[in-house]
Phi, psi and omega in degrees: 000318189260007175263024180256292173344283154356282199288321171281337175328305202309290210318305192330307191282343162305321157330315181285314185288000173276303216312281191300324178280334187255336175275356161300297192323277171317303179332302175269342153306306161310327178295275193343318182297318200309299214286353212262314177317286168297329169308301187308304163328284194303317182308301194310287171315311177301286167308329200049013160236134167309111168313098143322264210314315199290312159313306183312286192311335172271328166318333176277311174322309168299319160305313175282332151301288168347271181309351165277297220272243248315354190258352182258356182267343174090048176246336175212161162232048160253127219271108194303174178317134356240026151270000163238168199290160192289165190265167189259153179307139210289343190238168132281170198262113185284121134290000000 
């Protein structure tokens, strides 16, 4: 008991430092999707079909965000990219 007690304080103070290195990560991920967006947008327009791959790669962001705020909200404590390997994605690329 009280070594569960422990092991979670510990996660706790783990926390922060997941905060900062994955939340650096996601950060400069998320600019890079903005610019991936409009590109995808211009393609859409141009084209009238939508970049499977351009999706697909921001469909991983969304996926790896989800899992940094569940682990910082304390829903879970196994700990995102890039401390655990990336997870594979929650949706597929709607045709």
């Amino acid at each position: 008991m009280v070594d569960n007690k422990k092991k979670e304080k510990k996660e706790a103070w783990m926390r922060i430092f997941v905060l900062i290195v994955t939340g650096i990560i996601l950060g400069v991920w998320k600019s890079l999707n903005v610019v991936l967006f409009i590109v995808n947008w211009f393609i859409v327009v141009f084209k009238g079909k939508r970049n499977q791959g351009i999706a697909e790669f921001c469909e991983i962001w969304n996926t790896q965000s989800y899992d940094f705020f569940r682990y910082m909200t304390f829903v879970t404590n196994k700990r995102p990219f890039p401390f655990e390997s990336l997870k594979p994605n929650m949706t597929k690329f709607e045709k």
